[in-house]
N, C-alpha and C positions, 0 to 999 in steps of 0.2 A: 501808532501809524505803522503802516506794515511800506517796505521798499519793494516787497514784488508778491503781486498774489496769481496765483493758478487760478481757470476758472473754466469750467463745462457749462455747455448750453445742453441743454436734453429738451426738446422736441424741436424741429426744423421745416418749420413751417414756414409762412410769410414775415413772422415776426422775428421767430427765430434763424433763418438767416439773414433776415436787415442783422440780429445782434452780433453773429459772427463776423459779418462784415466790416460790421464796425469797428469792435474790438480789434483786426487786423488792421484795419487800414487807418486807424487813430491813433493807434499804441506808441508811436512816438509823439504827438502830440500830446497826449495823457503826461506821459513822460516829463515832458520839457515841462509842461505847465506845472503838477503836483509831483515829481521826484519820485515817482512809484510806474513800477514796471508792470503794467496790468497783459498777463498772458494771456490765450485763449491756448487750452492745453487740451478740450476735448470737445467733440458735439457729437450726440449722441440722439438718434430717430432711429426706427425700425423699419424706416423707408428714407433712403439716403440720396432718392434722386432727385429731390430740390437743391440739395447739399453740395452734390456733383456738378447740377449745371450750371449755379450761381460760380461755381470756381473753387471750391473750400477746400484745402488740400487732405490730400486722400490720407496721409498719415492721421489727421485729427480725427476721423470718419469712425464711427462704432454702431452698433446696433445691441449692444450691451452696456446698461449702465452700471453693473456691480460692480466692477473697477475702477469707475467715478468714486462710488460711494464707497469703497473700502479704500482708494487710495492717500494714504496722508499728505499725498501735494497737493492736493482739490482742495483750495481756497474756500471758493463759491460755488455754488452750484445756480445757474440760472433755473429756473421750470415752465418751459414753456411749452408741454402737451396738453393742456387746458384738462376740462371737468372735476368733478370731485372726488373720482374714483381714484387712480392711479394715482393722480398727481398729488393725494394728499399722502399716498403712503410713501412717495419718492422723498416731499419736502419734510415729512417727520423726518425718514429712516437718516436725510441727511444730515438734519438738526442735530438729530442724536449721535452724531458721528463727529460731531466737532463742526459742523461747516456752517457759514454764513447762508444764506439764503434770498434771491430774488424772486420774484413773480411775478405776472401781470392777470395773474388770476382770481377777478374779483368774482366769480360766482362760487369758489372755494371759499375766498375769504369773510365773504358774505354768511354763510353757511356754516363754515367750521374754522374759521379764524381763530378764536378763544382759542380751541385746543393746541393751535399751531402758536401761537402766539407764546402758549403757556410752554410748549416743548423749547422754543427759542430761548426764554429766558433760564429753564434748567438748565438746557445747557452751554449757556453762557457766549450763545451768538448770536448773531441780527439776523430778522426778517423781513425784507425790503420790499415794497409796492408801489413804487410811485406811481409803476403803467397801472395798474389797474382800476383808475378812476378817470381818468381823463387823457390816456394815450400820451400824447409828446404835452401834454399840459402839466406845469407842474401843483395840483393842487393840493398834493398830501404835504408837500413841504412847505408850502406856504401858509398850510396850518400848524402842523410842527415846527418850527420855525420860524418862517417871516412874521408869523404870527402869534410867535410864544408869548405867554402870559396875557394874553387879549378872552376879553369876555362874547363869548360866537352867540349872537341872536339870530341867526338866519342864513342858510347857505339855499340859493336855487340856481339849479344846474341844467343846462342843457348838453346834456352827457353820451349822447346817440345820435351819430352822424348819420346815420340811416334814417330814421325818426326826422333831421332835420333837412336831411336835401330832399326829404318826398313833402316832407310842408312847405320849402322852397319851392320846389316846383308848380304846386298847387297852388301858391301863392302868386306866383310871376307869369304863370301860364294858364292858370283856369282850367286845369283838369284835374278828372276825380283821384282818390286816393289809388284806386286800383290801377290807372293808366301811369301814375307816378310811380308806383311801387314796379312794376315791370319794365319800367328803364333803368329803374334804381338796379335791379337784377339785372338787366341786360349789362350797364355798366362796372358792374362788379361791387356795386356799393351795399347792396345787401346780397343776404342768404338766397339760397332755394327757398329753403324754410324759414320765413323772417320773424316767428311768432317771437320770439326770445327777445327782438328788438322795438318789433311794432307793438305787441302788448306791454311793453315797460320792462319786462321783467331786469333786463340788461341797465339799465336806468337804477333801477330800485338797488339792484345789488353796489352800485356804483354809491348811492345816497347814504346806505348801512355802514358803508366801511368810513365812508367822508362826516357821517354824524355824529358815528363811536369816536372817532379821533376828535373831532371838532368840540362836543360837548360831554367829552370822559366819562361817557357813558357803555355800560353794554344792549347792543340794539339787538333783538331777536328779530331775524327775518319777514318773519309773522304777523309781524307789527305792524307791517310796512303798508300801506292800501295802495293797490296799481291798476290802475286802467293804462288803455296804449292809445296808438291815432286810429287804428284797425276799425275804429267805426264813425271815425268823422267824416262828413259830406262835407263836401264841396260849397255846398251852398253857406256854411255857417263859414268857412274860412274869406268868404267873400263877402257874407255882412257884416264879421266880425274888422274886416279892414274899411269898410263905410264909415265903420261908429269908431274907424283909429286903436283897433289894437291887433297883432298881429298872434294865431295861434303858436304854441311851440308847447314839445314835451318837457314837460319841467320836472326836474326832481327835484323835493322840498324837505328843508328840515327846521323848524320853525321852534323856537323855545317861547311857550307861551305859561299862561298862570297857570293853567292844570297841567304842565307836563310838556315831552315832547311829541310835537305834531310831525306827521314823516308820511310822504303820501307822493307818488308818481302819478302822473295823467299830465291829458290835454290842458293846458289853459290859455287865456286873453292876455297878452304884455302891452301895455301901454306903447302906442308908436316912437314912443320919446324914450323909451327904457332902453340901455345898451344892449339888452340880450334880446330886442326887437330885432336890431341891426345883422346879426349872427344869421349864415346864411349857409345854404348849399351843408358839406358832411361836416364844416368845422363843427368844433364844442368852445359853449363858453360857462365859467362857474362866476355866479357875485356872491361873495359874503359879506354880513354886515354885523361889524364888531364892533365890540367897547377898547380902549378910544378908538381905534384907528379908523371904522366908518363903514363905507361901500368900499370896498375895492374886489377888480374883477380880473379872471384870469381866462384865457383867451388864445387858443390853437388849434392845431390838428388834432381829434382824437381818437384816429386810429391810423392805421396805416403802419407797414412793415418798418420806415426809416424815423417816424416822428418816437414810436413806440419804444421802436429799440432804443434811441436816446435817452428816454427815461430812464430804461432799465441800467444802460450801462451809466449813469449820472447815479445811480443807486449804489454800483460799483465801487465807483471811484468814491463815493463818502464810506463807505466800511472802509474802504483799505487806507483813507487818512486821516481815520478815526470818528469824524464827526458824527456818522450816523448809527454806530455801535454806543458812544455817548448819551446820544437821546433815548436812545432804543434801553437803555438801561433806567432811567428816569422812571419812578413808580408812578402809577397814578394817570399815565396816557391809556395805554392799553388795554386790549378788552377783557384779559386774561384777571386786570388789577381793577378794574373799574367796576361800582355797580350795576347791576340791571335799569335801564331807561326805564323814568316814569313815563308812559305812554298819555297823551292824551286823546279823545274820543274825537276824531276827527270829525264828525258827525256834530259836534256840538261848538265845532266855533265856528265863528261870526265872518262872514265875508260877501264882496259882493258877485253877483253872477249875471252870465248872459242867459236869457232862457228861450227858444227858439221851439214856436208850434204852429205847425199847418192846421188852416181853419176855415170853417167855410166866409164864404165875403159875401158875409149879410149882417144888417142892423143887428145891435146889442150884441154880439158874440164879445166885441174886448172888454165889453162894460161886464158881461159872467165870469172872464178871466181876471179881469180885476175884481171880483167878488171873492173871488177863491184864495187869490194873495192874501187880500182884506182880512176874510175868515183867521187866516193863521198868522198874522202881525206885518205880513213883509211888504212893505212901502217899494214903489214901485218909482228908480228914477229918471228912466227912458221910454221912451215905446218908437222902435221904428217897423213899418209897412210898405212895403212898394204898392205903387197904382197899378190894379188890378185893371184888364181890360172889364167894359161892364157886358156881360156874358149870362149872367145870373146865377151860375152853375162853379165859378172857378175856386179853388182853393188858395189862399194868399196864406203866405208865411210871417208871421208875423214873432219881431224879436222885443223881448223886455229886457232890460234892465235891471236890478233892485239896488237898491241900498243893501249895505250891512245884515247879513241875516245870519242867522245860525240853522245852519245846514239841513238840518232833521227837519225842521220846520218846512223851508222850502220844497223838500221831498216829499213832505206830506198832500202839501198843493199844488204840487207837478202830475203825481200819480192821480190825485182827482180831477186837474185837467186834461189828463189823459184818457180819461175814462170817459168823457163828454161825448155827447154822440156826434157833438160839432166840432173836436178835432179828430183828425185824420195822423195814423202811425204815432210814429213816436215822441216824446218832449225833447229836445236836447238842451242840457246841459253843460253849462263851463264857466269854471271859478275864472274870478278876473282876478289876477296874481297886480296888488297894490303895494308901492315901496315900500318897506319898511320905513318905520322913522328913525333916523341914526343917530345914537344916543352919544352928541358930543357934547363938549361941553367947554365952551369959550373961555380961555384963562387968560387973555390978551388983558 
């Protein structure tokens, strides 16, 4: 346990000076509570006029971090200039200099974690990420930790507050993806450029880091299958709330017989499922373990003050030992851990909505169900709206299946696609089904 540690922020952004702020304006409460004197001795950006106008005082102000990183008072060094360029040669160069380490950078860590991971343990200090999975949620510690020695069947996450207040909206208001997505910018909740968020990718990198930790595995990026909301219509988010399930970007990591299953996309939540309820930018994680069960985690996750809490909660466990403790433990990390068996997502069994425009005349669903039929998949819904009678109009028409194994369905989708009596495209979406939670009654 350290009684006082030195600590630099380097990039000063939105997150990064929520961290600074904090740090000043907690530091006697840190104090009082855990008897360690947490400084904030440097913040360093190459653009310091976020820095200036939040208040930061100008003696802590640099635009040079060699001095950080060569000086033997620097504790920590927080890193928050994001990508994988810089900032992985900032968090090595610091590693290797003796210093603890925070981040909230999961598309680093996602990507080139192992090698960061492995420099921490040479030499001989912590690499700390809580922010980089779920912003002010704390879901890295409640695997490491609240959940030590528990056997992880299943984590899905709704982990992109962008992603989830344009389904919100879409949900509550009945408009399409692109009218939601432009308030979402207008309000500041997404990007200019929101591909990183709406196609999953921000999702999947969040699932990698939460799977290697969760089942002591090493996950290769690669592996990962992502689709985003970027092409869901309007119309499926409105029959999928008819038949009671509500869409949401899920990131999944599924321990099954062949291996690990690990896949981001759109799917169906059952209206009664907690991560239904989750709304507007919060994030919420359920995992489901041996013994302890479902339990779910539940906040902000992103935002400059939710975020920065994480990070400096990271803080305060290095400097009174707890999280240099764990972080030394073999056998967590991806540095010490084997390569994940992957399994073929493709080949397991699940049920889906399946959603195609057709024309509205005799026999068409009786060929669509020929086409299931052909490739095994049992069919356990069918809903249709009444069509005006017109002779000419196209109805949408949504199936259900039972249990299928994936490849198969794709193969029946594509040749209902192909019919000269549907119109565009099939859409598809897994209905994400509770796990069964393997406890077991000792009363």
């Amino acid at each position: 346990m350290h009684t006082r540690m030195n600590i630099a922020v380097v990039g000063c952004g939105t997150v990064g000076g929520a961290t600074a702020l904090h740090l000043i304006e907690n530091a006697d409460a840190i104090r009082t509570r855990y008897s360690i004197d947490i400084r904030l001795s440097a913040v360093v950006d190459k653009d310091l006029s976020r820095a200036r106008r939040i208040g930061l005082p100008d003696a802590l102000l640099s635009q040079d971090v060699e001095p950080v990183l060569s000086s033997p008072e620097i504790d920590v060094v927080i890193e928050l200039v994001g990508g994988t360029g810089f900032a992985f040669t900032l968090i090595e160069r610091a590693l290797s200099a003796g210093k603890h380490v925070v981040t909230a950078n999961k598309a680093l860590l996602a990507h080139r974690g192992r090698e960061l991971f492995a420099a921490a343990h040479a030499a001989g200090v912590s690499l700390a990420f809580e922010a980089s999975c779920g912003g002010g949620v704390p879901i890295v510690r409640a695997i490491y930790d609240g959940l030590a020695g528990a056997r992880f069947d299943a984590i899905y996450g709704i982990v992109n507050g962008t992603c989830n207040y344009i389904l919100t909206q879409m949900i509550r208001r009945s408009i399409s993806y692109d009218d939601a997505l432009a308030e979402a910018q207008r309000d500041g909740l997404a990007e200019a450029d929101p591909a990183l968020d709406v196609g999953g990718h921000d999702s999947a990198h969040k699932i990698a880091i939460m799977a290697a930790l969760a089942f002591g595995v090493r996950v290769d990026y690669d592996s990962i299958r992502v689709g985003g909301i970027d092409s869901l219509d309007l119309i499926d988010v409105q029959m999928a709330g008819r038949l009671g399930y509500v869409p949401k970007l899920l990131a999944i990591a599924e321990r099954t017989a062949s291996g690990l299953s690990l896949r981001v996309g759109p799917a169906l939540v059952p209206q009664a499922h907690p991560l239904a309820w989750v709304s507007g930018p919060f994030n919420a994680v359920s995992v489901y373990s041996y013994p302890t069960g479902h339990t779910m985690y539940y906040g902000r996750g992103a935002g400059g003050s939710a975020t920065a809490g994480a990070i400096v909660a990271d803080v305060v466990s290095i400097a009174v030992g707890g999280y240099p403790a764990v972080f030394a433990a073999p056998g967590i990390w991806p540095d010490q851990t084997p390569a994940a068996q992957i399994a073929d997502a493709t080949q397991t069994a699940r049920r889906f909505y399946v959603r195609a425009l057709v024309d509205d005349r005799p026999g068409v669903l009786s060929e669509l169900a020929d086409h299931f039929g052909t490739h095994g998949i049992s069919i356990a819904g069918m809903h249709q709206d009444e069509m005006a009678d017109n002779g000419d109009a196209l109805a949408p028409v949504v199936l259900i299946t039972h249990r299928v194994v994936e490849a198969n369905l794709a193969d029946a989708v594509r040749e209902i696609a192909a019919l000269p009596e549907v119109a565009g495209r099939c859409t598809v979406l897994a209905i994400v089904d509770e796990p069964r939670e393997a406890l077991i009654d000792h009363a």
